[in-house]
C-alpha positions in Angstrom: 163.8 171.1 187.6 164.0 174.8 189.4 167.7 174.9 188.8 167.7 174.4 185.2 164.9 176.5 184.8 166.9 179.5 187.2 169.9 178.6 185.1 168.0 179.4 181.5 166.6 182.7 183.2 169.8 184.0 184.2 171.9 183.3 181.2 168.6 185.1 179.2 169.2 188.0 180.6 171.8 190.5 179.0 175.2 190.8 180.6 176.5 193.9 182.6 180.6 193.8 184.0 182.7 195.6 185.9 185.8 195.3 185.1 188.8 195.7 187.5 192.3 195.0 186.1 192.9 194.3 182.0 191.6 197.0 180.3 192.1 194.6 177.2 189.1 192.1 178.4 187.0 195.0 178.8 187.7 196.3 175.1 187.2 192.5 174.2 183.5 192.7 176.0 182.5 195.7 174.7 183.4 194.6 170.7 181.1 192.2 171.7 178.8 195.0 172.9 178.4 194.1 176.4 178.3 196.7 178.7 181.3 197.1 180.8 182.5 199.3 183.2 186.3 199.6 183.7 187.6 200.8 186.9 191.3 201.6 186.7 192.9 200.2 189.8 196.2 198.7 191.2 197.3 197.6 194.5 198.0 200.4 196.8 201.8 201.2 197.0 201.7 199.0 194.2 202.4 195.8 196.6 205.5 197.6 198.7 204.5 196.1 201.8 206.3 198.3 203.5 204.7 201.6 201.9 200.9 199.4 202.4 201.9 199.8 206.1 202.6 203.9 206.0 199.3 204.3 203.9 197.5 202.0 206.6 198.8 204.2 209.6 198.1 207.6 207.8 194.5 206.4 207.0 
């Protein structure tokens, strides 16, 4: 079965995550010691649609 068999490879293999958002699940993976990158990142204007526009047009 070539699934199965790409399925058992794959979950082998050591796990590497980046991590946007919850800087909690990243400390979570990495007491686990998977390696994790966490990228600090929120929505520009921080959802103000109407500041999202003024970025847009300035860029």
């Amino acid at each position: 079965m070539p699934q199965l068999d790409n399925a058992k490879e794959l979950l082998s293999r050591s796990v590497k995550v980046i991590n946007i958002g919850l800087k909690i699940f990243a400390e979570s993976l990495k007491d686990q010691n998977v390696d994790v990158v966490q990228v600090d990142w929120t929505p520009p204007a921080e959802g103000d649609q109407e500041m999202i526009d003024l970025l847009d047009k300035l860029l």
